[in-house]
N, C-alpha and C positions, 0 to 999 in steps of 0.2 A: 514690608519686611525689611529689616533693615539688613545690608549690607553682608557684615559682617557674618551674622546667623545665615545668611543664603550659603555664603561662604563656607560657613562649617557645614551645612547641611549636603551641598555638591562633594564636598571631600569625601565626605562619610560615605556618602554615594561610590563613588569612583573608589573607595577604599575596597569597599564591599562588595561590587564587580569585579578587582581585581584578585580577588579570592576566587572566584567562583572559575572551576573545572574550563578549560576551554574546548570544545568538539566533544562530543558523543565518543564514550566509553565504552569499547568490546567489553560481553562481560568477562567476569571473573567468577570461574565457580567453584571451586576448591585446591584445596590442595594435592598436587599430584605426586610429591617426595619429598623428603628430606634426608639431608646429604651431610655425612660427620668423616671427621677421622677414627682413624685404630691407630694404634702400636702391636694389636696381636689378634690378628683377625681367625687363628684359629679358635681362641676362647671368644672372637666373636660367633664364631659357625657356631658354637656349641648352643650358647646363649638365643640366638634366633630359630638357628633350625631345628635342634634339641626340644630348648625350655620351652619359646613360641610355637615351637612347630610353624614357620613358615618355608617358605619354598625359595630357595636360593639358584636366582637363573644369573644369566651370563652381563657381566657388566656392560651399562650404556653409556654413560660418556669416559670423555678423556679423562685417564687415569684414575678409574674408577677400579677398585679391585673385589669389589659384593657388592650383592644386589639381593636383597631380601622383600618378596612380592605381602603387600597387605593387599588383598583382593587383588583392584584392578593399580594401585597404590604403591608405594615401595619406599623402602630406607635404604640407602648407599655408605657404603664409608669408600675410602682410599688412603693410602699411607699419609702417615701425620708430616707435614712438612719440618715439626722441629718434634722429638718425643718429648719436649718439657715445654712445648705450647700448653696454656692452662683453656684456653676457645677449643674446645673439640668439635664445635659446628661447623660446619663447611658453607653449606645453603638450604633455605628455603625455595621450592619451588611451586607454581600457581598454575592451574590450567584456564585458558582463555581460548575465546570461542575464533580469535582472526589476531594472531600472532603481528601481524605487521600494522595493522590498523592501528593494536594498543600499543605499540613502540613510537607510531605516528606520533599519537594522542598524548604517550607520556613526553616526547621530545616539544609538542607544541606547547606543553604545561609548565615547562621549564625543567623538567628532569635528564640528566646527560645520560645519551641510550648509546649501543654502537650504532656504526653505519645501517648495519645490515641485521637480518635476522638469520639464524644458523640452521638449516635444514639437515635431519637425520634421517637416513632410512628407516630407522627404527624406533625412533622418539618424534619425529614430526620436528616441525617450527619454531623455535625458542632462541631467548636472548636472556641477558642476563644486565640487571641494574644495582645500584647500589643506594641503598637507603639510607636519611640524613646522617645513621649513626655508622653509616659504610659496614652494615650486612647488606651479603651477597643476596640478591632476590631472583629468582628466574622464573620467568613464563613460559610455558611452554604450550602449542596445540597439539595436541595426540588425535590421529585420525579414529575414527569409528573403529575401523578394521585394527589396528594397533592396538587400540582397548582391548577388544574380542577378542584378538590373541593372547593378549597378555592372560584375561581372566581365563581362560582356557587351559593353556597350557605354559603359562608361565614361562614366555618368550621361548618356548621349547625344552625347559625341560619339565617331566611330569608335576604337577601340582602338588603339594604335600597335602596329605590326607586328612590333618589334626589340626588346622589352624586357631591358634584360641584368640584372633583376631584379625578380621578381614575388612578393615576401614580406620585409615588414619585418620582422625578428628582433628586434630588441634596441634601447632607444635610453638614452644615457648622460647625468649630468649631477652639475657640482660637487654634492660634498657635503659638511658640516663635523662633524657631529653623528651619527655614526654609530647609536649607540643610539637616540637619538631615532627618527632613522628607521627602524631596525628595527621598532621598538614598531608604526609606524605599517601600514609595507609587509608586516611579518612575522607579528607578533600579533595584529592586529585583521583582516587583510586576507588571511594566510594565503600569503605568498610565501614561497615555498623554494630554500634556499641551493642554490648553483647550482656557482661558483667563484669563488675570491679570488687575486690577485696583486699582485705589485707589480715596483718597477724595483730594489730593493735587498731580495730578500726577507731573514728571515721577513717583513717588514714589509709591510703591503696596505694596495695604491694604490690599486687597482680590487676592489670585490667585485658579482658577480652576484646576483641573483633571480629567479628565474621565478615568473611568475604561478601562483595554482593549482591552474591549472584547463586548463594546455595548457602550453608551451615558450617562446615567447618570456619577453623578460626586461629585468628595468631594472639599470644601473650604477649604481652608487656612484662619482663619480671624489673621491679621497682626498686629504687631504698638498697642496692649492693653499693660492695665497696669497690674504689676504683681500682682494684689488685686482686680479685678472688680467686681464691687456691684451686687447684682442678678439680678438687670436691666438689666448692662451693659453684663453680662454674660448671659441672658436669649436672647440678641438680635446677640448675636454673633456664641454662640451653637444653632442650628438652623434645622429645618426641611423644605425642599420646595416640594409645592405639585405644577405639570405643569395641567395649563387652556388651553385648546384652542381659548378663548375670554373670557379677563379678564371682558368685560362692563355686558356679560353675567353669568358671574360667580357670581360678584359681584349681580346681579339683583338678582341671586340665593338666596344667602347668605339673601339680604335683605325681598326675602319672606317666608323666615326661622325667620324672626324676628333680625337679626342682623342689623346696622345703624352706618354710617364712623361717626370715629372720628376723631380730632387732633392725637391720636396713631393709630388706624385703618382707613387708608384709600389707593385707588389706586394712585401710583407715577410711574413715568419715572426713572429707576434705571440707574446705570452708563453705563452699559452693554448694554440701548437702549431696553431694554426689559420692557414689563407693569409688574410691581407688586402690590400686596395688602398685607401688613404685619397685622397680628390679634397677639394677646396672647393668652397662657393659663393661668387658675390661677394663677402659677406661675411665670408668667413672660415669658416665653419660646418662643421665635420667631416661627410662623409657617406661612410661606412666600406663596403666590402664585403668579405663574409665569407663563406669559405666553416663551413658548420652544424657540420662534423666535422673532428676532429686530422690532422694528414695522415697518421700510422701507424695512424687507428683508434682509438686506447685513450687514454680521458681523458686528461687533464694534470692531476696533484695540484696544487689539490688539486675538480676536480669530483665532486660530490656528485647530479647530478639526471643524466634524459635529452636530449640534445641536443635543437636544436630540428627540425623535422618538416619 
């Protein structure tokens, strides 16, 4: 063999090791909150506890001012740092099975973690990282006992009785760099392609991942501009809550007092799946979805299993 070709052939070698994940990865199994701003959290009470009927227990972290429970699950806002910030997102947050192991794991992979990991009496173990496009990411372990209360009685106060959904699926958010973020969510982290779409295919707007270590999963939102108006940025950064019968869900919602508009109402998304897109004050997308296609059978092009 000549030379040269052994030459390119070790590179390619030693390229393609240097890819690969370094130490055994805690898993990761879904998502455990997502975190936004308000400018008027009392039309957010209305909006969650009202329209959703969910259960609004006492705030967990710093500067956190709602906490609205999706089963064992939850959305946070806290005041907006600027009111004409057009990002109403705050964070994404992920549950893992050994908190400090996967802070290890991500600092030996090359990703910058803190020192340490944050222990809460009432949230458990968690850190917070920043992905290539510097969204907030946080992990978090919640104890056994910390679930069970929560799903119980909603960190102490009663449960709301009406929920017209009790499991966050999926939460979505611009992205420009597609690769980059693969490396991060896919390679080091171990998420798995799920489905991609877009509004003009072959071309994708939206692509999927699932954590993986369970079914939920993060959006890619694709193809924005580099300046999107709070609108445009409210419907792209995104939280989805899974129905198991949207007609039901919605009949919910409507004897709560809520009623479809031209902006709120039930659609046939690209994915073949029913939704119903509502806002917050804000602007903020808060999507529900039903988990499965309506004839059953994936939509090219899904690659994983639905979520659970």
């Amino acid at each position: 063999m000549k030379p040269t070709v052994l030459c390119a052939i070790l590179l390619s070698m030693t390229s393609a090791l240097a890819q690969q994940p370094v130490g055994k990865r805690p898993k990761i199994t879904g998502i455990d909150h997502v975190s936004f701003y308000t400018t008027s959290p009392e039309a957010n009470q209305q909006k969650y506890g009202t329209v959703l009927g969910l259960a609004s227990t006492l705030p967990l972290e710093p500067g956190q001012t709602q906490r609205f429970m999706v089963g064992s699950q939850w959305v946070g806002y806290s005041p907006a740092p600027d009111p004409k910030v057009t990002n109403r997102m705050d964070h994404i947050a992920f549950r893992t099975d050994d908190c400090e192991a996967l802070r290890k794991y991500l600092a030996a992979n090359g990703v910058k973690v803190p020192d340490s990991v944050t222990t809460s009496k009432e949230g458990g173990p968690s850190f917070v990282v920043k992905d290539p496009e510097g969204n907030s990411i946080e992990f978090v372990q919640p104890s056994r006992g910390i679930l069970a209360k929560v799903v119980k009685t909603g960190s102490g106060s009663p449960s709301t009785p009406d929920p017209v959904s009790r499991r966050i699926i999926h939460a979505g958010f611009i992205a420009r760099d597609r690769a980059a973020e693969d490396r991060f969510y896919k390679d080091i982290l171990g998420f798995r392609p799920y489905w991609f779409g877009g509004m003009h295919p072959p071309r994708a707007d939206w692509v999927a991942i699932q954590v993986p270590d369970g079914t939920d999963w993060v959006e890619y939102m694709l193809n924005q501009p580099a300046n999107p108006d709070p609108r445009l940025s409210g419907v792209m950064n995104h939280v989805s809550l899974g129905v198991k019968d949207m007609n039901a869900a919605q009949m919910k919602m409507e004897s709560h007092g809520w009623k479809a508009t031209a902006d709120e109402h039930s659609q046939m998304g690209r994915d073949g799946k029913l939704q119903l897109n509502i806002f917050d004050p804000d602007l903020t997308r808060i999507e529900l979805m039903e988990p499965n296609t309506v004839d059953g059978k994936p939509t090219p092009s899904a690659t994983a299993p639905p979520p659970r």
